[in-house]
C-alpha positions as a Markdown table, in Angstrom:
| # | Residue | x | y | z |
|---|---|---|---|---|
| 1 | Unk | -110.4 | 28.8 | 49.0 |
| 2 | Unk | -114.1 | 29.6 | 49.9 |
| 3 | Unk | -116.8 | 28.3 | 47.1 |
| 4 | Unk | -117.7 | 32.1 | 46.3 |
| 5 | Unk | -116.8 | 34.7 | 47.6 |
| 6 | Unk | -116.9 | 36.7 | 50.9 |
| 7 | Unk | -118.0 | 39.6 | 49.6 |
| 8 | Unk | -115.7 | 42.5 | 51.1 |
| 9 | Unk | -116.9 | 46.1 | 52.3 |
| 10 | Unk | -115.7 | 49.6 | 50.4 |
| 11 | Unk | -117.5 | 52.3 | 51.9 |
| 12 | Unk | -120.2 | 53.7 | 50.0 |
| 13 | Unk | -121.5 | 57.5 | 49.7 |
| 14 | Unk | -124.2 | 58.3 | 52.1 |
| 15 | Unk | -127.7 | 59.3 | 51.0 |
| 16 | Unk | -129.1 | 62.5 | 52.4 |
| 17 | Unk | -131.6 | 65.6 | 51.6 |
| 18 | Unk | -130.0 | 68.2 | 50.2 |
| 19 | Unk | -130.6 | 71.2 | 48.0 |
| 20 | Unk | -129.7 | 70.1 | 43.6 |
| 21 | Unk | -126.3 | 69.5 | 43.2 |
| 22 | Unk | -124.1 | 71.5 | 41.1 |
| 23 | Unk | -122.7 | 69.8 | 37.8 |
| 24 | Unk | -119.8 | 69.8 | 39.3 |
| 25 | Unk | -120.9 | 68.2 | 42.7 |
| 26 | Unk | -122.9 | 66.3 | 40.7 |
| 27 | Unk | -119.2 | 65.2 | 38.4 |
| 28 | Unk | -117.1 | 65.1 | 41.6 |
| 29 | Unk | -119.8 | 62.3 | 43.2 |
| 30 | Unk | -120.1 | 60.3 | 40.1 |
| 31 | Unk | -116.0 | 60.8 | 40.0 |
| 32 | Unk | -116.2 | 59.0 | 43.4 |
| 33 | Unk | -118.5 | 56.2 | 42.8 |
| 34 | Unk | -116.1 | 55.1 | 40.0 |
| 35 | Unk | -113.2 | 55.3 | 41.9 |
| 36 | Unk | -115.8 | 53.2 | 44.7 |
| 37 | Unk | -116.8 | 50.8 | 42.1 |
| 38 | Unk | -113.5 | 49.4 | 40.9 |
| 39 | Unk | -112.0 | 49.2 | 44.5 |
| 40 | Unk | -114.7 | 47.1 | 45.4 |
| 41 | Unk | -114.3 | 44.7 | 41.9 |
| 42 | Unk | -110.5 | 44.2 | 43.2 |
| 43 | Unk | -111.7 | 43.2 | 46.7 |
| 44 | Unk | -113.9 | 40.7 | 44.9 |
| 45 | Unk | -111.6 | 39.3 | 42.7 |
| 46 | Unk | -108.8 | 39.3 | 45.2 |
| 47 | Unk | -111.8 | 37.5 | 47.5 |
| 48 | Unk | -112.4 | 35.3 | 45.1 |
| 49 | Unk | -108.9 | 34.2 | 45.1 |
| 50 | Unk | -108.9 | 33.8 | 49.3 |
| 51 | Unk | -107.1 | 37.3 | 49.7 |
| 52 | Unk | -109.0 | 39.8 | 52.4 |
| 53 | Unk | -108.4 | 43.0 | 52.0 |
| 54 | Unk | -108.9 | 46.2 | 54.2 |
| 55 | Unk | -111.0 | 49.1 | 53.5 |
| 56 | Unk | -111.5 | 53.1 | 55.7 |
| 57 | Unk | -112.1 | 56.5 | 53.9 |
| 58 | Unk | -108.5 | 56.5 | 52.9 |
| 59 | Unk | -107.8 | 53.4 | 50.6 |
| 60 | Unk | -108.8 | 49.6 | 49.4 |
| 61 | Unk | -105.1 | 47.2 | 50.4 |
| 62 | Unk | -104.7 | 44.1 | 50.2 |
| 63 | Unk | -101.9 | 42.3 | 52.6 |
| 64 | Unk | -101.3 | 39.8 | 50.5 |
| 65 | Unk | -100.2 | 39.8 | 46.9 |
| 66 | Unk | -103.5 | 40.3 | 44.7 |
| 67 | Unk | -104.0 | 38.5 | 41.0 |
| 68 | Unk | -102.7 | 39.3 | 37.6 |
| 69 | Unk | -103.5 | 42.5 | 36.7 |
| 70 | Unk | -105.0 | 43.9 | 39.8 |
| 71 | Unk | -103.7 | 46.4 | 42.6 |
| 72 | Unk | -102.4 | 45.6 | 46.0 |
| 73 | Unk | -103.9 | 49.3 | 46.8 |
| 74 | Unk | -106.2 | 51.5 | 45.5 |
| 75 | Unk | -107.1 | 54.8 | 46.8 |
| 76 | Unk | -110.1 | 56.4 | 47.5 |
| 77 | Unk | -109.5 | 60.1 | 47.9 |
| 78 | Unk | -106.9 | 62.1 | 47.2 |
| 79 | Unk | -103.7 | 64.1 | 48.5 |
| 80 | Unk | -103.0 | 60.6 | 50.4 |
| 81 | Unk | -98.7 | 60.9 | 52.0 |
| 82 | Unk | -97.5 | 57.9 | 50.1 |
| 83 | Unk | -96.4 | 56.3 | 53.0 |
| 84 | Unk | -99.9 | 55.9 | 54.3 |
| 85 | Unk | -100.1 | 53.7 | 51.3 |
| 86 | Unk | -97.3 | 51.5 | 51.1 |
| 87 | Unk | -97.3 | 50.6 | 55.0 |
| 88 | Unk | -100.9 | 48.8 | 54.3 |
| 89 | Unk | -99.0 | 46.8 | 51.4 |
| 90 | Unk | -96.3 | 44.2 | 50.8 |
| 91 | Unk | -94.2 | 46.1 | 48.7 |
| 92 | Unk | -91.6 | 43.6 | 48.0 |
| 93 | Unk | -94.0 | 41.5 | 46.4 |
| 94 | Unk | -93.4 | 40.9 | 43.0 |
| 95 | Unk | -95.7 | 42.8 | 40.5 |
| 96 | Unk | -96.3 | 45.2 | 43.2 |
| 97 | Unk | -99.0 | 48.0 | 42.1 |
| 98 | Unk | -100.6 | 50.5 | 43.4 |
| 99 | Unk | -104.0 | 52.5 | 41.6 |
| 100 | Unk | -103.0 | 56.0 | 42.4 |
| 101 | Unk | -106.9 | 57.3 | 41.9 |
| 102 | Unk | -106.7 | 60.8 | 41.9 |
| 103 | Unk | -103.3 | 60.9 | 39.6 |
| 104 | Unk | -101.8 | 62.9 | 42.5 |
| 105 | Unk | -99.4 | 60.6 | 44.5 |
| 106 | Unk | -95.6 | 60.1 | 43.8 |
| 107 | Unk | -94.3 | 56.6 | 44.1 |
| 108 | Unk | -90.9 | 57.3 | 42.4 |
| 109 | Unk | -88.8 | 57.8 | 45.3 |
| 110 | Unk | -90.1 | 54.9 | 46.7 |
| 111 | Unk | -89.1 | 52.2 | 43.7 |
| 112 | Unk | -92.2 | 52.5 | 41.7 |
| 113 | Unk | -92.2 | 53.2 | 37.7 |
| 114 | Unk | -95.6 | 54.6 | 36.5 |
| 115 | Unk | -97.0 | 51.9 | 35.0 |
| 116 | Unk | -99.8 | 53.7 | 32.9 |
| 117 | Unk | -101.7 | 56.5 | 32.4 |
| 118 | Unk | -106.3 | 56.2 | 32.3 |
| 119 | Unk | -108.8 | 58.1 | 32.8 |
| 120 | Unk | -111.8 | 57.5 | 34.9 |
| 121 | Unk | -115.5 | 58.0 | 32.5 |
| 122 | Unk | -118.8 | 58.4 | 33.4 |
| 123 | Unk | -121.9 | 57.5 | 31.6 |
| 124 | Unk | -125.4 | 59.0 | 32.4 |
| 125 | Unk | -127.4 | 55.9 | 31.7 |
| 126 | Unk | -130.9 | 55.7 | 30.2 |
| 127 | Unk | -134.2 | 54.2 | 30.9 |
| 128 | Unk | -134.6 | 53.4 | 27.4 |
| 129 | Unk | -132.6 | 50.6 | 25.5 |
| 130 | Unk | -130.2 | 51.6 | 22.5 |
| 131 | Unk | -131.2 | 49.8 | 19.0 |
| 132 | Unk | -129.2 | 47.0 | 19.5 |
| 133 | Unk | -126.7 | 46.8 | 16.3 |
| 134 | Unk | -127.9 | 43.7 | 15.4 |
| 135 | Unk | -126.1 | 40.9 | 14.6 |
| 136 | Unk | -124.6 | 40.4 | 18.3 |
| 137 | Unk | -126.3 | 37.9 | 21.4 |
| 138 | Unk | -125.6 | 39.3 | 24.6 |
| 139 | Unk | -125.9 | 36.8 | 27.7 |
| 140 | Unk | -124.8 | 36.6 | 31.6 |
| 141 | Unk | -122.0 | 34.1 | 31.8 |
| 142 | Unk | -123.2 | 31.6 | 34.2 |
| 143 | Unk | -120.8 | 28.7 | 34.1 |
| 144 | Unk | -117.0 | 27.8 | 33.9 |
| 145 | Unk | -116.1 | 27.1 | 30.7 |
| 146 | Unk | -118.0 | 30.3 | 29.2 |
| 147 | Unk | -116.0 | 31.8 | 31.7 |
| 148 | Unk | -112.9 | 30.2 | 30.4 |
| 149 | Unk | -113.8 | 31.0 | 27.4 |
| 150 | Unk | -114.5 | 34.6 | 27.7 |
| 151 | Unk | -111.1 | 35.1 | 29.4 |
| 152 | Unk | -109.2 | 33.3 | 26.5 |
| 153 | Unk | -111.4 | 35.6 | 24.2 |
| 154 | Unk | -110.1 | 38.9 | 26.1 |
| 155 | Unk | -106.3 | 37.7 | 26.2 |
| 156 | Unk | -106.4 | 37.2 | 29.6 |
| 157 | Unk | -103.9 | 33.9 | 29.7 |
| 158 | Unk | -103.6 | 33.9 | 33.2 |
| 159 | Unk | -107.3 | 32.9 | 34.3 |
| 160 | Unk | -107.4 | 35.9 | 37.3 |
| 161 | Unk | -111.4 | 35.5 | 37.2 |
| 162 | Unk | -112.5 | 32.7 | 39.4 |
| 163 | Unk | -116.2 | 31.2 | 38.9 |
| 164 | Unk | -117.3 | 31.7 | 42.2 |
| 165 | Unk | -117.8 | 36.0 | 40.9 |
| 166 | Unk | -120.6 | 34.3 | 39.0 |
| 167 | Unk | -122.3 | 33.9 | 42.3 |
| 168 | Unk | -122.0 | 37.4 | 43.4 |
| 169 | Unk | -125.3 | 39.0 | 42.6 |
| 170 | Unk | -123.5 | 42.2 | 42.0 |
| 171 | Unk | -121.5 | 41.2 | 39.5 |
| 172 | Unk | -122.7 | 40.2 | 35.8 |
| 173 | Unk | -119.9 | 38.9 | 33.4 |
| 174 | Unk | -121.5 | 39.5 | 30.0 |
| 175 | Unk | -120.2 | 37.8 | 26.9 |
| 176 | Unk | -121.5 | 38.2 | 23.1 |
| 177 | Unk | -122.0 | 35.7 | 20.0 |
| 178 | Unk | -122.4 | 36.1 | 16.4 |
| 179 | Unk | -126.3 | 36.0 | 16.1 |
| 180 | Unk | -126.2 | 33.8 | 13.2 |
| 181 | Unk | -126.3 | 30.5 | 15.0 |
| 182 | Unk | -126.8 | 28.7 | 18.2 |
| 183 | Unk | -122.9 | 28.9 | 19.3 |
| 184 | Unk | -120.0 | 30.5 | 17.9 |
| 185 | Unk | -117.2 | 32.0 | 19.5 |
| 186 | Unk | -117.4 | 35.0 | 21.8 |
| 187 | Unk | -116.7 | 37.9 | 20.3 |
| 188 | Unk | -117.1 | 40.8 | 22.6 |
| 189 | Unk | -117.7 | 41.2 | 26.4 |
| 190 | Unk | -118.0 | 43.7 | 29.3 |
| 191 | Unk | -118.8 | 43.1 | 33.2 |
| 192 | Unk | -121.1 | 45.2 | 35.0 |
| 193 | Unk | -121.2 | 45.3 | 38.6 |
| 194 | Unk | -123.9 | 46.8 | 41.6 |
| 195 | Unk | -121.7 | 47.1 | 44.6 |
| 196 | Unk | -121.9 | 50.8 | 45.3 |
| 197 | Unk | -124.9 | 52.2 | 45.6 |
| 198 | Unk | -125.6 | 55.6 | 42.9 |
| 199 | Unk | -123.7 | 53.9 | 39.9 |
| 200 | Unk | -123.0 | 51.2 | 37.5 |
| 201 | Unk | -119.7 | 49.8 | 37.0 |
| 202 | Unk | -118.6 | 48.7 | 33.7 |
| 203 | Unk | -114.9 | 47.1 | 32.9 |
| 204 | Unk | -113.2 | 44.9 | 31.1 |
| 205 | Unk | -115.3 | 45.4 | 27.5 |
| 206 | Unk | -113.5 | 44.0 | 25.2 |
| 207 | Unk | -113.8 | 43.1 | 21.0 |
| 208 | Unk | -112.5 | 39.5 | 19.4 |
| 209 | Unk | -114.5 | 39.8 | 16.6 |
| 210 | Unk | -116.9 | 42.6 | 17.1 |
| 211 | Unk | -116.7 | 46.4 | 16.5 |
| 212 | Unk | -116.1 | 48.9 | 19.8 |
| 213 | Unk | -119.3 | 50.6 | 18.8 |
| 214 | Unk | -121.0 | 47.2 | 19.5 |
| 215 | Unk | -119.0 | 46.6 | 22.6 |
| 216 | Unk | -120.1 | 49.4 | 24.0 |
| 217 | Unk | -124.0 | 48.9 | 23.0 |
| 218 | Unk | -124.1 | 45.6 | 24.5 |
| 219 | Unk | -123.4 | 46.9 | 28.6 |
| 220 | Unk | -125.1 | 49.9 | 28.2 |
| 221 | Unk | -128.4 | 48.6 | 26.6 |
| 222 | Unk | -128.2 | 46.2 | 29.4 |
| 223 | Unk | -127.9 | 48.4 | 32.3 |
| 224 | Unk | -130.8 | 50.4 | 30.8 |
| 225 | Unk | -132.8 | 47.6 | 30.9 |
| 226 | Unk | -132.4 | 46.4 | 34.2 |
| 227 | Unk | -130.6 | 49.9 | 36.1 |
| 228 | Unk | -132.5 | 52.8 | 34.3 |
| 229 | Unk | -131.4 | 55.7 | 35.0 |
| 230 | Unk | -128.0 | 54.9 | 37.0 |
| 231 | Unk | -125.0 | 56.6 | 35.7 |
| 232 | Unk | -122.6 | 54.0 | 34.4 |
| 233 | Unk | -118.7 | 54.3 | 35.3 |
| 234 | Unk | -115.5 | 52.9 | 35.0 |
| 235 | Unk | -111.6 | 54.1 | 33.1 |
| 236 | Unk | -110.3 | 53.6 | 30.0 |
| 237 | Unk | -106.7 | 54.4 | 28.3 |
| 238 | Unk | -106.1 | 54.9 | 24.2 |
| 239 | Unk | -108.2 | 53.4 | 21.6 |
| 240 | Unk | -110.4 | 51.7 | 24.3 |
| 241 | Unk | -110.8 | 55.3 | 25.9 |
| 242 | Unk | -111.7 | 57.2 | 22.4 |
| 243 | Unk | -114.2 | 54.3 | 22.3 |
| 244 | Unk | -116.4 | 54.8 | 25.1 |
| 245 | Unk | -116.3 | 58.4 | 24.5 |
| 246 | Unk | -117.8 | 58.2 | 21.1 |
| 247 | Unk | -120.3 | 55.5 | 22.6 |
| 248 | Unk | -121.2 | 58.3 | 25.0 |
| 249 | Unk | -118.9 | 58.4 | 28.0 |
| 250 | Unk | -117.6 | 61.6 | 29.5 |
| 251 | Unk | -114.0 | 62.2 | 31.3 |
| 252 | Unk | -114.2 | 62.4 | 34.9 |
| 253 | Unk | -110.2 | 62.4 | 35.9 |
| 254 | Unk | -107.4 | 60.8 | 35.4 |
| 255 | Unk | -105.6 | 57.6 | 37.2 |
| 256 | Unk | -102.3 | 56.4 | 37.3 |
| 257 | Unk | -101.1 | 52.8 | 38.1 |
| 258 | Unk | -97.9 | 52.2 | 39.5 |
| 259 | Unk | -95.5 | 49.1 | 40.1 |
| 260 | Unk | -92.9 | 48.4 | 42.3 |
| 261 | Unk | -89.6 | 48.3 | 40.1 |
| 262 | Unk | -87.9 | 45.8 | 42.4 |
């Protein structure tokens, strides 16, 4: 397994001159950059782990069986044939799964269940840092056992975020304290990540301890300070997705996940 890792390649939207977008151009092309943004966060985990995957305008796949709780495939537009899909994958892998990202493919007939439902959001960032809350301290997780600890803090017992993402310069793994001390447990945390040019990714925000209104304040007031005026994106499902809208989000579209019932 490489000491960090080899950081994979999703293709990116083009710059060029062109007359103002419409808003919904303008929707559609934040839309993709989300959908750009987590494929390339599942190449780098499944890096991370030693897995290369593959990447052309159609989808993100991975050969070999990817971590807990990430995709095999992930697709980057839509009105994909299925098949196109699941020949890329190993689809009698156990925990199978594959991010349908326009919510327009059908798996069924092929033995996959719907796993869930999201929907992708989009922020429009700021150049001017939110009041923070107050009683939280946000900081970049630089080591292995904050690490650790932020992933037992989250619920995520299986570990699938490896510390060599800490020396990806796109990636920054936020976690936050009680501002009453020195230490003290984490109690909220979010990652943000750079890959894709146009937008800012933000997953994985979590609360142990915190409210989702300071979740929430903690990546955005971060990527105002350091990525003004970048539109922030990612997806959400239930209370985490009623969440980020009241912190400001907008719908974009929805996802689905699917997993091999086999």
């Amino acid at each position: 397994m490489p000491d960090r890792p080899v950081s994979p390649t999703v293709a990116a939207p083009t710059a060029a001159t062109h007359p103002p977008a419409s808003p919904d151009a303008r929707r559609a092309g934040v839309l993709l950059g989300a959908v750009r943004d987590n494929a390339r966060w599942c190449a780098l985990v499944s890096a991370s782990h030693g897995i290369a995957g593959r990447a052309d305008a159609d989808a993100w796949t991975a050969r070999r069986r990817t971590p807990p709780g990430y995709p095999d495939a992930v697709t980057l537009r839509p009105r994909l044939a299925p098949g196109s899909v699941l020949s890329r994958i190993d689809t009698e892998a156990p925990g199978c799964s594959v991010k349908d990202s326009f919510a327009d493919l059908d798996l069924a007939p092929s033995g996959f269940r719907e796993l869930f439902a999201a929907t992708w959001i989009g922020h429009p960032g700021t150049s001017h840092r939110a009041p923070a809350p107050g009683r939280l301290r946000w900081a970049r997780v630089t080591d292995a056992a904050t690490l650790s600890a932020w992933q037992d803090a989250r619920g995520d017992t299986a570990h699938p975020l490896l510390p060599a993402l800490l020396a990806e310069p796109e990636v920054t793994v936020l976690a936050a304290r009680d501002g009453t001390g020195d230490g003290g447990d984490v109690v909220a945390g979010a990652i943000l990540t750079t890959g894709v040019p146009g937008v800012v990714g933000v997953s994985n925000v979590f609360t142990a301890g915190a409210t989702a209104g300071e979740a929430w304040a903690g990546p955005l007031g971060w990527a105002a300070d350091r990525h003004a005026g970048r539109p922030l994106v990612g997806y959400e499902r239930g209370d985490d997705l009623a969440a980020a809208l009241a912190g400001g989000f907008a719908a974009l579209g929805p996802l689905r996940v699917w997993m091999a019932t086999a």
